[in-house]
C-alpha positions in Angstrom: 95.0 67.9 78.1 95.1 71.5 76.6 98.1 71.9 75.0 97.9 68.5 73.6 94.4 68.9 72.5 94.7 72.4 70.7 98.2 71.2 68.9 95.6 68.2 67.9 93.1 70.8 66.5 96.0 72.7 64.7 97.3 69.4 63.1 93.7 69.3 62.0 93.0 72.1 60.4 96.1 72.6 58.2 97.0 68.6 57.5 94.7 65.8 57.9 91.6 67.8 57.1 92.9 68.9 54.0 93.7 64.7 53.6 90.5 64.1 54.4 89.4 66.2 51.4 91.5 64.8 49.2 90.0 61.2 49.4 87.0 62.5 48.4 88.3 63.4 44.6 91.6 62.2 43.9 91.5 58.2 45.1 93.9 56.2 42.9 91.4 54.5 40.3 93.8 51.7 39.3 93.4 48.0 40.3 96.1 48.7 43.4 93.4 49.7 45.5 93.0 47.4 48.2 89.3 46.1 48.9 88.1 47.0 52.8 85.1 45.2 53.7 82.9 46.9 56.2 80.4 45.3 58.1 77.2 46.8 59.0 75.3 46.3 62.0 72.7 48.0 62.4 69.5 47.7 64.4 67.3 47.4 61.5 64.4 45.6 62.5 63.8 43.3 59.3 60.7 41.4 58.6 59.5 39.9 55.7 57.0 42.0 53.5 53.6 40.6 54.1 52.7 42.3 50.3 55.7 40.0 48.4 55.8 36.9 50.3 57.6 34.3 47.6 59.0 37.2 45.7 63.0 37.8 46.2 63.8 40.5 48.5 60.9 40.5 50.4 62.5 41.3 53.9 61.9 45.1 54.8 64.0 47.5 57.4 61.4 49.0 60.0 63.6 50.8 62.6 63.1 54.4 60.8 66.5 55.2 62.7 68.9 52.8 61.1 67.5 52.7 57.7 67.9 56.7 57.8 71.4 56.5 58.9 72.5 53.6 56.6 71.1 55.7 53.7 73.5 58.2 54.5 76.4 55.7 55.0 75.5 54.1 51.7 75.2 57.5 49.3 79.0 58.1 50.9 80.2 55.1 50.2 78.9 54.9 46.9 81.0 58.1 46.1 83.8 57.4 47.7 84.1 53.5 45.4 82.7 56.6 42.6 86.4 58.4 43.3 88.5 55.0 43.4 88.0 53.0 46.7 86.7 49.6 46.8 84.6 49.2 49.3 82.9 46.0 50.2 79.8 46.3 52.4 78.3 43.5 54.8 74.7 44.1 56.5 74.0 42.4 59.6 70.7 43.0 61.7 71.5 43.6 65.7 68.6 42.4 67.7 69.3 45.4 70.5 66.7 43.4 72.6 68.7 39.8 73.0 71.9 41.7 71.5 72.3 38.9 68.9 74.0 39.5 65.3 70.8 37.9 62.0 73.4 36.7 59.5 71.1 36.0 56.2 71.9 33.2 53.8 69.8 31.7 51.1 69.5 29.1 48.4 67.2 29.4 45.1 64.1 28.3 46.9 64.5 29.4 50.8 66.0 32.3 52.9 66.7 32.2 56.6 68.7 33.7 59.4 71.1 32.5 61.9 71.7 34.2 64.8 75.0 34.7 66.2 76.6 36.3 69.6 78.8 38.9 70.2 82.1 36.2 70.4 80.4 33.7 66.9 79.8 37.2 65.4 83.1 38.5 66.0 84.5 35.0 64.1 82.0 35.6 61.6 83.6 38.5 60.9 87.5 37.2 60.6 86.0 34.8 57.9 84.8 37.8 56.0 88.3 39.2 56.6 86.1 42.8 57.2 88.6 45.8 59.1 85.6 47.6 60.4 82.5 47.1 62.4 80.4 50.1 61.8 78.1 49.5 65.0 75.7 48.5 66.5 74.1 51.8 68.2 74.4 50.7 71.9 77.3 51.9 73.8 77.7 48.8 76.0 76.5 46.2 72.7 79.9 47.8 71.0 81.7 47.2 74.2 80.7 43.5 74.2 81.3 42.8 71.0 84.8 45.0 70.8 85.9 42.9 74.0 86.3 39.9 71.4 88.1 41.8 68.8 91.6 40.9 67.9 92.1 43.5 65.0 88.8 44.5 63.7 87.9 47.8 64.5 84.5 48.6 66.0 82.9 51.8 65.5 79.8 53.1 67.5 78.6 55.6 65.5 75.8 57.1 68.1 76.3 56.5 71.7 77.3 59.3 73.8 78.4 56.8 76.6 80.5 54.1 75.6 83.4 52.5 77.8 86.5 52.0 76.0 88.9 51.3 78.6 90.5 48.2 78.1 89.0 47.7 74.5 92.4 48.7 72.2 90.0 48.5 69.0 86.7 50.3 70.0 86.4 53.4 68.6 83.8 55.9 70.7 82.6 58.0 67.3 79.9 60.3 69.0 81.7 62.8 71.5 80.8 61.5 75.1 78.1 63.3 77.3 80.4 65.8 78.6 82.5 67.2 75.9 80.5 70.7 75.4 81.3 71.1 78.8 84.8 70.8 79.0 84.7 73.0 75.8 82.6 75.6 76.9 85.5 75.3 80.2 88.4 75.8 78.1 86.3 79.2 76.1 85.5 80.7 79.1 89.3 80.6 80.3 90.4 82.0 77.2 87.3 85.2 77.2 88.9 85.6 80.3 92.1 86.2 79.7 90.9 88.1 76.7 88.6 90.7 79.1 90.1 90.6 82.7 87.9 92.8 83.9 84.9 90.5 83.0 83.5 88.2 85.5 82.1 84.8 85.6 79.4 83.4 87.2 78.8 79.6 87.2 74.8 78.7 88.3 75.2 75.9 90.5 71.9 73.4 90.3 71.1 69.9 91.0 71.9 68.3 87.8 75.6 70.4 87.5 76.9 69.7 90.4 77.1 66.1 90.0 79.3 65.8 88.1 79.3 69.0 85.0 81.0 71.8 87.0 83.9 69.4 88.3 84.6 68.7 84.4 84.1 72.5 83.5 86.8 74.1 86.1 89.4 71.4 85.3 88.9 72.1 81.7 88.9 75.7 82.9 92.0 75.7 84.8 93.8 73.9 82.2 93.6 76.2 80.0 94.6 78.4 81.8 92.1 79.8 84.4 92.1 80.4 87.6 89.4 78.8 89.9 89.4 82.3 92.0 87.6 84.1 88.9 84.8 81.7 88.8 82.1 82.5 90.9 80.2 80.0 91.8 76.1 80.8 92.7 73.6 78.4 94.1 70.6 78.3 91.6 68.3 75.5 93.0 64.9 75.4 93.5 63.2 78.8 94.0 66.3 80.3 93.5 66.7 84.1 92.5 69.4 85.5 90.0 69.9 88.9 91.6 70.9 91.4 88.8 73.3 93.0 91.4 75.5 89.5 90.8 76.4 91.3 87.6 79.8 93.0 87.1 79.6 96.9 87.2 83.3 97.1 85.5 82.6 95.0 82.6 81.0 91.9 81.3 79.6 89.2 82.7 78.6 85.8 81.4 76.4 83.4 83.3 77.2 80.0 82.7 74.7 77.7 82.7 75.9 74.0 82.8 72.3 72.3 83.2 70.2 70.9 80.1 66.9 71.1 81.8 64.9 73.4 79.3 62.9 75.0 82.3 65.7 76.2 84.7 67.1 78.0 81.0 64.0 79.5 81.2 63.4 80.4 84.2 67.4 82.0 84.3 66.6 83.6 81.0 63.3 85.2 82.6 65.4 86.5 85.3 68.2 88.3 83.4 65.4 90.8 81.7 66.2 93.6 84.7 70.2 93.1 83.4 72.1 94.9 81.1 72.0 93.1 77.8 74.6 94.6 75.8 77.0 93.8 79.0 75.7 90.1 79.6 76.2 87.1 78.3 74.4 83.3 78.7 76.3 80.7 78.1 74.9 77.0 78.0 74.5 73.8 76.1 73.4 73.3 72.4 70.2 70.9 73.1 69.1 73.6 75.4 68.5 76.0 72.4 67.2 73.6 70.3 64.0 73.7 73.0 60.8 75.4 71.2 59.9 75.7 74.9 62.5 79.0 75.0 61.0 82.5 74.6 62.9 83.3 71.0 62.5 87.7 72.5 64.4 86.3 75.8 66.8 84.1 73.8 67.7 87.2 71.4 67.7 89.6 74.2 71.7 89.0 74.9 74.5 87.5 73.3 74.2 83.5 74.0 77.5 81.1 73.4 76.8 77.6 73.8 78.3 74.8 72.7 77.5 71.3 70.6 79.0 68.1 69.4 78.0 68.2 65.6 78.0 71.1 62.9 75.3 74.3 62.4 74.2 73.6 58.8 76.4 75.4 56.5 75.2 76.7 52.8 78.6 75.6 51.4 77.4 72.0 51.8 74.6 72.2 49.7 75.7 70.0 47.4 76.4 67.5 49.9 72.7 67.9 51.2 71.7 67.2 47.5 73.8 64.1 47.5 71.6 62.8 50.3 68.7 64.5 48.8 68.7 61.9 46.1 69.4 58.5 47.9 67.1 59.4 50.5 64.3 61.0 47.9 63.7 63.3 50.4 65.0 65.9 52.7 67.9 64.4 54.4 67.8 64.7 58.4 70.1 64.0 60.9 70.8 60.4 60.8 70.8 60.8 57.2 73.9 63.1 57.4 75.8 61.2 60.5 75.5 58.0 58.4 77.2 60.0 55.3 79.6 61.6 58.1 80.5 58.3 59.5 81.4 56.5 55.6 84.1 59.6 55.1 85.3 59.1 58.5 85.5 55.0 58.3 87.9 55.7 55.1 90.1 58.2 56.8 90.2 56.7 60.1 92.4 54.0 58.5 92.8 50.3 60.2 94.9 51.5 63.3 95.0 54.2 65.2 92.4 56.9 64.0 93.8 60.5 63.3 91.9 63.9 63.8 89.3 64.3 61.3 86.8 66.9 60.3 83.6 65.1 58.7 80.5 67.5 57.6 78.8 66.9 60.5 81.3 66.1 63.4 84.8 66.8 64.4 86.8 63.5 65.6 89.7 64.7 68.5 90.4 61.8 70.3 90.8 61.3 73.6 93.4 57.8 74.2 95.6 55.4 76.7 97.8 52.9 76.5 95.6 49.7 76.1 92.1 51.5 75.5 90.1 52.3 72.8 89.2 55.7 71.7 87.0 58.3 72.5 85.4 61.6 70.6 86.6 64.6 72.4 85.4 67.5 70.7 83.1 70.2 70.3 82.4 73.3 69.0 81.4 76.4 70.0 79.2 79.2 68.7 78.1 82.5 69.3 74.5 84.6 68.6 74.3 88.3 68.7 72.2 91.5 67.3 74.6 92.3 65.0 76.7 89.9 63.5 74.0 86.4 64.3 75.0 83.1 64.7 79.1 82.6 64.1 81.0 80.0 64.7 83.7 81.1 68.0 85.7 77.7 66.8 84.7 75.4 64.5 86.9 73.8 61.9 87.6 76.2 57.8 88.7 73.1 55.9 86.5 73.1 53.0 84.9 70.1 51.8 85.7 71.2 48.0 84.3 73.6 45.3 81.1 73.2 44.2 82.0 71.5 40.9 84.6 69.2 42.5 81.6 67.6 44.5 79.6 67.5 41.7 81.5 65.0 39.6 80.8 62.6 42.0 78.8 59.5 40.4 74.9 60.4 40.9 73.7 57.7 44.0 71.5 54.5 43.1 69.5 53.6 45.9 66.1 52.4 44.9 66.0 50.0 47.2 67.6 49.6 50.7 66.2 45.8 50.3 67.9 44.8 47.1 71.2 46.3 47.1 74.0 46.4 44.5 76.5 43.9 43.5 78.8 45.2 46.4 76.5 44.6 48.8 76.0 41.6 50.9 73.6 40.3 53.2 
């Protein structure tokens, strides 16, 4: 995979991102658009409004999750028909319990739900002549409904563990569960060969060695490694990181492939006797997320971990206003995966997806003959003293000057209940 992957990253940076931008503000406005219908489907938990009952519109989303994330969707979409696409949106509620599709139709006096399986759904769908399925959230609820596809793409937008073997048209959108550690593989080959006279120490504990440090030293040796120069410890239980384990030539980075929050502690607890200026910790992202973490221990030493989705940058500050006003508050994360996910639906186009840098996720895909595809990538970053928290590889495409994004038609959403004339239910 490494050549083929970083050639992948390349073609990224310097073409299709670049593409990618360019939907955003220069879409051909004339009537030679074609329409794509989308269809939505979304766990959104809809009941009807005790507080309107006989009013119109008096069905409600309660699942806080989906609502969130099709806010997002919604405000990109809305700029993206702004900049001249025509795009033709269909919400469907996915009971996740009984895993059935609530198609709505109504009459002047009554409105009711049918609901339809995976295989009806999917027929449902050919009818509306849609090219995308933008969920559901479940990993194996996309695989279900993606076995019955003929054409129609099917998008999970969330799940870190979705099968796509044998599904040509299901499209794994979240990076699976062990991407950031096949990246943080392929860095440490490459610090490596950058400092030979480091040294590398892989923490071997329960949870890694089921599975995490098999996918980190073939990532490692791909790209170039050799499996000699990792040094594999055991670091179970009661286990004691010994500061004489530390290189006396040069640097050493202690690798730490677990994501339970108290072994990071308890490593991080034991590195005080070592030489910080000469050590480095290496982990996953939703490890440093913890507020369990000492921040003096965490900022003792350089850290490097890595993550599937971007560090908030200030040049998307427009873009966080964009949200800002269809959600009327401050957008979170499902806000911005849900705008992430309406750029990437356009540019993913109707058959085979392409590399694409959103502005919250990267899409490298990982594909064979007959399958589906998955989300490969991940980033890396670095924290130190001096220079803080920089990216070690994350994607420079720009999403556009500030006045460029802020042309882009100001978002309607009062309601999530009553939605525009391009909106169905």
């Amino acid at each position: 995979m490494g050549i083929r992957y970083f050639i992948t990253c390349i073609l990224l940076l310097f073409a299709l991102g670049a593409k990618g931008q360019e939907a955003l503000v220069a879409l051909p406005s004339d009537s030679s658009v074609e329409r794509s219908t989308w269809v939505i489907a979304l766990p959104f938990e809809m009941i009807q409004d005790s507080n309107a009952l006989g009013l119109p519109a008096s069905f409600v989303f309660t699942n806080r999750m989906a609502t969130q994330f099709y806010t997002g969707l919604r405000a990109g979409v809305d700029s993206l028909n702004h900049a001249g696409a025509d795009i033709h949106l269909i919400l469907v509620d996915h009971d996740e319990a009984k895993d059935v599709y609530k198609i709505q139709h109504e009459n002047s006096k009554f409105t009711w739900f049918e609901s339809l399986d995976a295989p009806a759904f999917m027929r449902q769908c050919e009818r509306w002549n849609a090219q995308k399925i933008i969920g559901p959230f479940r990993g194996e609820a996309s695989e279900v409904l993606a076995s019955h596809s003929k054409g129609i793409q099917v998008i999970n937008p969330v799940s870190r563990k979705v099968v796509v073997e044998g599904k040509p048209f299901l499209l794994a959108a979240a990076s699976y569960r062990l991407a950031e550690v096949e990246r943080l593989g392929q860095r440490a080959a490459k610090a490596k060969q950058m400092a030979t006279r480091s040294k590398t120490l892989l923490l071997r504990t329960d949870a890694s060695s089921t599975g995490a440090e098999a996918v980190f030293m073939q990532a490692y040796i791909e790209a170039g490694g050799k499996a000699e120069d990792v040094q594999i410890q055991e670091y179970r239980q009661t286990a004691v990181l010994s500061v004489s384990a530390a290189s006396v030539t040069g640097l050493t980075r202690i690798i730490l492939l677990d994501d339970k929050v108290l072994i990071a502690a308890r490593v991080l607890n034991q590195l005080r006797p070592f030489e910080p200026t000469r050590t480095e910790f290496w982990t996953l992202g939703n490890v440093l997320s913890s507020s369990a973490l000492d921040a003096q221990l965490l900022m003792r030493q350089p850290l490097i971990w890595s993550q599937v989705e971007r560090l908030d940058y200030i040049q998307f500050r427009s873009l966080d206003a964009l949200l800002c006003k269809a959600a009327k508050t401050t957008p979170g994360r499902w806000e911005w995966l849900g705008l992430d996910m309406a750029w990437f639906a356009l540019n993913t186009g109707n058959e085979s997806p392409q590399a694409f840098e959103g502005p919250r996720r990267l899409y490298v895909w990982d594909h064979t003959e007959g399958s589906g595809y998955r989300n490969q990538a991940a980033l890396i970053f670095r924290y130190d003293r001096k220079n803080g928290i920089q990216a070690e590889w994350t994607p420079t495409i720009e999403y556009g000057e500030e006045e460029v994004i802020d042309e882009l038609a100001p978002i309607s959403v009062d309601s999530l209940v009553t939605p525009p004339n391009v909106l169905e239910f």
